[in-house]
C-alpha positions as CSV (number, residue, x, y, z in Angstrom):
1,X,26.4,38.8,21.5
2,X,26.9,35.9,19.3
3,X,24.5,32.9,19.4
4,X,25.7,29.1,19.9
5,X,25.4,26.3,18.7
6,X,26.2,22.6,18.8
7,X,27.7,21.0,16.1
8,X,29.5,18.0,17.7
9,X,29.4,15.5,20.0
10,X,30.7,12.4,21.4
11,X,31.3,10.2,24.7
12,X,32.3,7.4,26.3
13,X,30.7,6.1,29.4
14,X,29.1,2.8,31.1
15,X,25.8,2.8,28.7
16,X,27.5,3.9,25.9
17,X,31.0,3.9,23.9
18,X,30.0,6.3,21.9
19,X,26.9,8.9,21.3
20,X,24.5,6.6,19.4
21,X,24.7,3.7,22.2
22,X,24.1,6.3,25.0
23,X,21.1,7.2,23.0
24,X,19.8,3.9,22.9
25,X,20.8,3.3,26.6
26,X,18.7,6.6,27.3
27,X,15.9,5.3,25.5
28,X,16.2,1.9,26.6
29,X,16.2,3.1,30.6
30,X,19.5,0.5,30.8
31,X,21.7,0.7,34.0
32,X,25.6,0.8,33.6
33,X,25.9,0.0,37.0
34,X,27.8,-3.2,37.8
35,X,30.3,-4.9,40.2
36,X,33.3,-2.6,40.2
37,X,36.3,-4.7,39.0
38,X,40.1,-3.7,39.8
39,X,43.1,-4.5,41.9
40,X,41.8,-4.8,46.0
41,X,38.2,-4.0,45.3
42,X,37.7,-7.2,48.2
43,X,39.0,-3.7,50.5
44,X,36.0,-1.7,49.8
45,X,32.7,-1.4,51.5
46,X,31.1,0.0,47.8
47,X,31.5,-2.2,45.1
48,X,29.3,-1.6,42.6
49,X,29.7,1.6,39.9
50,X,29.4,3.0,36.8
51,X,32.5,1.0,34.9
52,X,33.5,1.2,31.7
53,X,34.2,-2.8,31.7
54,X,34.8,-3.6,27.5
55,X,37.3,-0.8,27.2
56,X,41.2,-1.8,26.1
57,X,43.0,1.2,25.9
58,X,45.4,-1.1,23.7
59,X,43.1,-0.8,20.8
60,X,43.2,3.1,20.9
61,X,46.4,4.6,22.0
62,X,50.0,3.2,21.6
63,X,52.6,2.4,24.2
64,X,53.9,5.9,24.3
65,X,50.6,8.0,24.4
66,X,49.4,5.3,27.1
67,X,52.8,6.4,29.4
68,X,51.4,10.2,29.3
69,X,47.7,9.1,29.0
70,X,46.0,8.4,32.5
71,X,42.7,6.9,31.7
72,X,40.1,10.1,32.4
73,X,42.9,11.6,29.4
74,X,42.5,8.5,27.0
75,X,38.4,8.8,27.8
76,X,38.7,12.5,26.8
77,X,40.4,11.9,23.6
78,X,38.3,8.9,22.5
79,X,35.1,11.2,23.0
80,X,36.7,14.6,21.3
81,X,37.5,12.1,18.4
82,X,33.8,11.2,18.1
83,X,32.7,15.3,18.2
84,X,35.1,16.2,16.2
85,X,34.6,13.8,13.4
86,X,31.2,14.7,13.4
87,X,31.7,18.6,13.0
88,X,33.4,18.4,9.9
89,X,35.7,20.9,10.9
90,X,39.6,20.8,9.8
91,X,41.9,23.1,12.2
92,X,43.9,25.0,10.5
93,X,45.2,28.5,9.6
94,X,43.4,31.1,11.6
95,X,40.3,28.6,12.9
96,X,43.4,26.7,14.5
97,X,44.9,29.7,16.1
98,X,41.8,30.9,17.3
99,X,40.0,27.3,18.6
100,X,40.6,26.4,22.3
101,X,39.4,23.8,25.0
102,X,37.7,24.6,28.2
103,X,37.2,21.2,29.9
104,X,35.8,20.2,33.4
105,X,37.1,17.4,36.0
106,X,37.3,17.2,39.5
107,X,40.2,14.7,40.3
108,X,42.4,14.5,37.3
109,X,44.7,11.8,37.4
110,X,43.3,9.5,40.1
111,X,44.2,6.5,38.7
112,X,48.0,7.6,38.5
113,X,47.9,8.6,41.9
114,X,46.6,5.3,43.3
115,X,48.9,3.6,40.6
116,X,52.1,5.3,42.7
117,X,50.9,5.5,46.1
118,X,50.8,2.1,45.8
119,X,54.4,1.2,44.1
120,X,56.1,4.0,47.1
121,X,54.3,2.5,49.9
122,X,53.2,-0.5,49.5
123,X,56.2,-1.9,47.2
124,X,58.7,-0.2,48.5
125,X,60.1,1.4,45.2
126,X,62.1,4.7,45.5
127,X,61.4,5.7,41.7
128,X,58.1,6.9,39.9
129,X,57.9,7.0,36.4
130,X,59.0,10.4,34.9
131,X,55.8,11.3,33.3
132,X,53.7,10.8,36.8
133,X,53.2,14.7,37.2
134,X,52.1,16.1,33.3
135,X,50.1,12.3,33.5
136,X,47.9,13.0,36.9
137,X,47.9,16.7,36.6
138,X,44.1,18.4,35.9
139,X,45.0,20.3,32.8
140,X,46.7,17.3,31.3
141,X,43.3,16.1,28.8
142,X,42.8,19.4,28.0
143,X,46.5,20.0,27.0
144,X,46.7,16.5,25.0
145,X,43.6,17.7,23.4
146,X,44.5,20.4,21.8
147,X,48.1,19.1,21.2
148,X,46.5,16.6,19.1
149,X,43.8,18.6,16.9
150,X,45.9,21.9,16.6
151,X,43.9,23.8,18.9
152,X,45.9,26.6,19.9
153,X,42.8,29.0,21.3
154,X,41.8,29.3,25.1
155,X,43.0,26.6,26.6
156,X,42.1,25.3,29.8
157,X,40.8,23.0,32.5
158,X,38.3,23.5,35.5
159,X,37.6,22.0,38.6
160,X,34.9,22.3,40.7
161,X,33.6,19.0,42.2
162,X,30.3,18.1,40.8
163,X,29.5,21.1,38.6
164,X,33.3,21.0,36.8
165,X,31.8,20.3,33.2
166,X,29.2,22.6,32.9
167,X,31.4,25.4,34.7
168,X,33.9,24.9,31.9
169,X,30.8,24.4,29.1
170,X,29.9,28.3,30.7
171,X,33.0,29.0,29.9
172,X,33.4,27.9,26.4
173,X,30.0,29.0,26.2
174,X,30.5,32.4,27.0
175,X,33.9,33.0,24.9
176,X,32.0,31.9,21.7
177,X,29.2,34.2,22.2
178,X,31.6,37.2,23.2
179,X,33.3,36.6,19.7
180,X,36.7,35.9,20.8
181,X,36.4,32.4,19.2
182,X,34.3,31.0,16.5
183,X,34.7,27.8,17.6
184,X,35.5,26.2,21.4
185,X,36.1,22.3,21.8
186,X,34.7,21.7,25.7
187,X,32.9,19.2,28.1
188,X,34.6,16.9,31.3
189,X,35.6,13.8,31.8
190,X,36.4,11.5,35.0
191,X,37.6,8.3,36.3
192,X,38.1,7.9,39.9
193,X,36.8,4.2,39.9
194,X,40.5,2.6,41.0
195,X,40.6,1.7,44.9
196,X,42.1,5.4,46.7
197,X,39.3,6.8,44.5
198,X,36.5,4.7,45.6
199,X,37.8,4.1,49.4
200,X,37.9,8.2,49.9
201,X,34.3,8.5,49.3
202,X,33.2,5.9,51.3
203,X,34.6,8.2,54.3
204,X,32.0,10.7,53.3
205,X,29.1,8.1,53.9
206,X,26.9,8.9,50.8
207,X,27.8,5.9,48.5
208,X,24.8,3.0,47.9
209,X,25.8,-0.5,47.9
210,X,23.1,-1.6,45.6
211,X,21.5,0.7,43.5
212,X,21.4,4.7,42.4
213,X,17.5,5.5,43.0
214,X,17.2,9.5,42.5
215,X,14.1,10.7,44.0
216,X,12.9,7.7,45.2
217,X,11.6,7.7,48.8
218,X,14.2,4.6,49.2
219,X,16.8,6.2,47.9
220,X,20.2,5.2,50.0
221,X,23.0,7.2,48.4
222,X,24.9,7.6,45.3
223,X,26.8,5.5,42.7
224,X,30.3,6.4,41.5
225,X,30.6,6.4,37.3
226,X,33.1,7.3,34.8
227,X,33.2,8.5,31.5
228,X,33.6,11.9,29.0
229,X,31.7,13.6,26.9
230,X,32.7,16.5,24.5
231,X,31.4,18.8,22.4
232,X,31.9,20.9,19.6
233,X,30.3,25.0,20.2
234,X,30.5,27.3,17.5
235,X,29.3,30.8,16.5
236,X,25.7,29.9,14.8
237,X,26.6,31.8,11.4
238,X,30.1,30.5,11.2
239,X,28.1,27.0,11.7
240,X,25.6,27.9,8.9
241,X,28.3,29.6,6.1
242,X,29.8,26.3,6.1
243,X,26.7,24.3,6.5
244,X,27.1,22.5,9.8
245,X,24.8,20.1,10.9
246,X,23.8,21.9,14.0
247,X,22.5,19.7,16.7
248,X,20.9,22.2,19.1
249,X,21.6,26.1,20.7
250,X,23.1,26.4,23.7
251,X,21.1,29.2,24.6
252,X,22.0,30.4,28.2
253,X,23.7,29.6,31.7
254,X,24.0,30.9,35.1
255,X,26.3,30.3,38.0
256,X,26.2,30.7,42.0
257,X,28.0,29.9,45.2
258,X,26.0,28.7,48.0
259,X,28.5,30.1,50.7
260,X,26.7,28.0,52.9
261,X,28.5,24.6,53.7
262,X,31.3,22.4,52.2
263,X,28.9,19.4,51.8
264,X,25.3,20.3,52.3
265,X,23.6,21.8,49.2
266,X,21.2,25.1,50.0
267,X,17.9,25.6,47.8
268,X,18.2,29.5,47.6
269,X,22.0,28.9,45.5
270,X,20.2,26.0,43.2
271,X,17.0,28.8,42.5
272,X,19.3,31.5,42.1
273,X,21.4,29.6,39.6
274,X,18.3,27.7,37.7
275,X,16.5,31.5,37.7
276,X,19.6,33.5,36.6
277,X,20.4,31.2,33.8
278,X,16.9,31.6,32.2
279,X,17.3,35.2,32.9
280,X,20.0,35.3,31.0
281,X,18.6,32.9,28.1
282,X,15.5,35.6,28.0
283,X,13.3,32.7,28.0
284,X,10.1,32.2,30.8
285,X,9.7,29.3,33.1
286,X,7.0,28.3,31.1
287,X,9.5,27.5,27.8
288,X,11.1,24.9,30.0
289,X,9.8,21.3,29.1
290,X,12.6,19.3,30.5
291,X,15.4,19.3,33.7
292,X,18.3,17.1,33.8
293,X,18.8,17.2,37.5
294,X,21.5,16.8,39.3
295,X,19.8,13.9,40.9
296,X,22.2,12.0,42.8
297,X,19.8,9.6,44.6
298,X,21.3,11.3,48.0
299,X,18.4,12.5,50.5
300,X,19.5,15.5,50.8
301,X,20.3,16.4,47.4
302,X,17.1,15.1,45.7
303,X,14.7,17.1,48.2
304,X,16.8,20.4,47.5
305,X,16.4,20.4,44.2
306,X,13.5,19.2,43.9
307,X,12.4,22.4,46.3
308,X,14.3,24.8,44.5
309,X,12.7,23.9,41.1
310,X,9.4,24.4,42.7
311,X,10.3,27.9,44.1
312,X,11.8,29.1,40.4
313,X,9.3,27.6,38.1
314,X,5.7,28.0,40.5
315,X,3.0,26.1,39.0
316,X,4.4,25.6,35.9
317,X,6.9,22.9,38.0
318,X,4.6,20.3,37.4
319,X,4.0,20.3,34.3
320,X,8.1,20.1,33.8
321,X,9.3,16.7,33.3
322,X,12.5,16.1,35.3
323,X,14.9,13.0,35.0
324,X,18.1,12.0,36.9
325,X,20.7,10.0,34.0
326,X,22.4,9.2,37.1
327,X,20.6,6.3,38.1
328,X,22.3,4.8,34.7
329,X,25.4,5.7,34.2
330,X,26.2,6.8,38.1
331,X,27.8,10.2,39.2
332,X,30.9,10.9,36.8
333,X,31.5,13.5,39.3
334,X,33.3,16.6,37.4
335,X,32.4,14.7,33.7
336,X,28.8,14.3,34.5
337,X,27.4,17.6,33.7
338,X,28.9,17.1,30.3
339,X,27.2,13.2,29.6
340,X,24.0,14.5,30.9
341,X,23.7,17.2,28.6
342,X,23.4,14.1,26.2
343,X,19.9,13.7,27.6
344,X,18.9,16.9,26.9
345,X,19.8,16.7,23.0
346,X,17.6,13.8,23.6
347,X,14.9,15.3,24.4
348,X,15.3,18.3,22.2
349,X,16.3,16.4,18.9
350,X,14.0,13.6,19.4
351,X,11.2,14.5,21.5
352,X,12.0,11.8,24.1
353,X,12.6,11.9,27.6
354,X,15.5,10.0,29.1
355,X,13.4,8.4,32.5
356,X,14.5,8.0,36.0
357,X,15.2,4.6,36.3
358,X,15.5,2.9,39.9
359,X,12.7,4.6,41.0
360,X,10.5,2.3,43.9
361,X,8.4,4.2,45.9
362,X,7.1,8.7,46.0
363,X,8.8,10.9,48.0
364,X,6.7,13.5,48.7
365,X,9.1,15.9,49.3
366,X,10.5,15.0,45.5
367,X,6.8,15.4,44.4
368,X,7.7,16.6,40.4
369,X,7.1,14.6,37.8
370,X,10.7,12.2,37.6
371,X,9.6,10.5,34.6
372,X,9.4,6.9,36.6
373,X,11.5,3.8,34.9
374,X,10.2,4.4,31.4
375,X,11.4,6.5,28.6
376,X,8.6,9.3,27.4
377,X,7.8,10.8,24.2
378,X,7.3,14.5,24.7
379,X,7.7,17.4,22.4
380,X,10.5,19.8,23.9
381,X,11.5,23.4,23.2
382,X,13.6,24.5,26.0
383,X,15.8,22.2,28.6
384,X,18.0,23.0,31.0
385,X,21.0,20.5,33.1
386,X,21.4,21.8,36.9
387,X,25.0,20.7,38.5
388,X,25.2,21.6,42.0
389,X,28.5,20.5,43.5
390,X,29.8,20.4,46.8
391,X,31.6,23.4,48.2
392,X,28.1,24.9,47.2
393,X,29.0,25.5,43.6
394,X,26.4,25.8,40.9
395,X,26.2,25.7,37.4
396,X,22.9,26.0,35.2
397,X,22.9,25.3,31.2
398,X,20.1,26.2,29.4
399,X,19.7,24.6,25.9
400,X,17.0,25.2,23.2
401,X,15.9,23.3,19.8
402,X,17.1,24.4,16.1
């Protein structure tokens, strides 16, 4: 089995517009959550979320990319421009033919849909665009993506609610290190934050109207976000023959199904998935120094995971520092996997610990150390990022310093 590295990455997302302002926001403990600002927002119950409010499309695309471009798509491709750019690497030839894209989301196009729900029902028109389907449809980022850069490898999108990103950051994961590409372009991306996507989750009752406060014993729901991130993995000696800057090893993952219940997570799928992945990193519970939780400031979520970190790691779980991004940037649903891994290149590159911000009062069920409010310095080795989605889908990365 090959090993993998990182050699890339970029984003786009409320705290950030690229990688080094994320950073900062990390560091800073700054909250990208706002008043949400689009057409009928006065309709909604939840108006506050994690919106991308200084971004003109204008500036980045022209008329005709923007017609095939939904905005999770022009997100993707503003972030793969960033990791690209900072690989160094030129597709062509055979590293062309062999280079694909594995990327996560959970609703696509949402934006397009709401855009033409609107004009058929609420206008009255009796045409859609003709670009409405390869413009909302799941695969289309992935598709522009590699259509832009040459990539003409493994190409492909998933979707699996909550845990899309690092499901398809498994996959990419998994086809580098099984040799069947030196090189895989992969990560998520999302925006749902028009008024179909924000009004559909207020049916399911687990949106705050004021704040995203993981693990807090006030906590009162979560906060929608949006945003991409992308990353660059390649074969460590491909990475090292052409002397890559190599940000950090992607070192192991695991994944597991609940088979429980549509919406409520279980702690035995979260363990099974946090244990299997360093199982298969061949690393010991006691090499972790850092968890990006999932973390969605939702009671029941929080307390799960919290539990099923405490049944993998023992007594070594508190001595783990363990920080929800989320109460920053919000849940980017199927992209958020992929901007919270950001965090733990944080913590692995630069020995600092992105904090829990929000956080008012102890839970004592959520009894871990949460890293309160404030940014830490803390030497790390070993991190992992947990995504636990609903349906009961989990997906565990497990990353380690270079």
């Amino acid at each position: 089995m090959k090993r993998v590295v990182i050699t890339g990455a970029g984003t786009i997302n409320s705290i950030g517009q690229n990688v080094s302002q994320t950073i900062n926001s990390f560091k800073e403990g700054r909250c990208g959550i706002s008043d949400l600002k689009f057409k009928d927002v006065e309709r909604l119950s939840i108006k506050i979320g994690g919106q991308i409010h200084d971004f003109e499309p204008d500036k980045h695309f022209n008329r005709q990319q923007l017609s095939l471009y939904d905005r999770y798509t022009q997100l993707t491709l503003i972030a793969a421009n960033e990791a690209i750019e900072q690989s160094g690497l030129i597709f062509n030839g055979q590293l062309a033919a062999s280079t694909g894209v594995v990327l996560g989301t959970a609703g696509g196009g949402v934006s397009t849909w709401d855009d033409n729900y609107r004009a058929v029902y609420e206008e009255g028109k009796n045409r859609v665009h003709p670009f409405v389907v390869p413009k909302l449809m799941n695969n289309a980022a992935a598709s522009h993506l590699s259509m832009k850069y040459n990539l003409k490898g493994p190409t492909f999108t998933v979707s699996t609610a909550c845990a899309s990103s690092n499901h398809a950051m498994a996959q990419a994961f998994q086809i580098v290190r099984s040799a069947q590409s030196p090189v895989m372009v992969t990560g998520g991306s999302e925006s749902m934050l028009c008024f179909g996507g924000v009004k559909a989750w207020e049916g399911l009752r687990v949106m705050s109207k004021d704040a995203c406060r993981p693990f807090s014993l006030n906590r009162n729901g979560m906060v929608q976000g949006e945003g991409a991130a992308i990353f660059v993995f390649e074969e460590l000696e491909h990475a090292k023959r052409r002397g890559a800057n190599i940000i950090c090893e992607v070192k192991g993952f695991a994944m597991s199904s609940d088979a429980v219940d549509i919406v409520n997570p279980s702690k035995q799928g979260a363990a099974r998935a946090i244990s299997n992945a360093l199982q298969d990193a061949q690393v010991n519970v006691e090499d972790v120094g850092y968890i990006n939780a999932h973390g969605t400031g939702t009671a029941a979520n929080d307390k799960t995971e919290c539990s099923a970190v405490a049944d993998v790691f023992g007594h070594h779980a508190d001595k783990i520092m363990i920080s929800s991004t989320k109460s920053m940037h919000g849940h980017i649903i199927g992209g958020t996997g992929a901007v919270e891994l950001l965090a733990c290149i944080l913590a692995l590159r630069d020995g600092i610990i992105a904090p829990t911000i929000g956080y008012e009062e102890q839970d004592p069920e959520c009894a871990l150390d949460i890293v309160p409010n404030e940014a830490r310095e803390a030497k790390v080795e070993l991190a992992i990022s947990n995504a636990f989605a609903f349906g009961g889908l989990n997906a565990v990365l497990v990353l380690q310093k270079v």
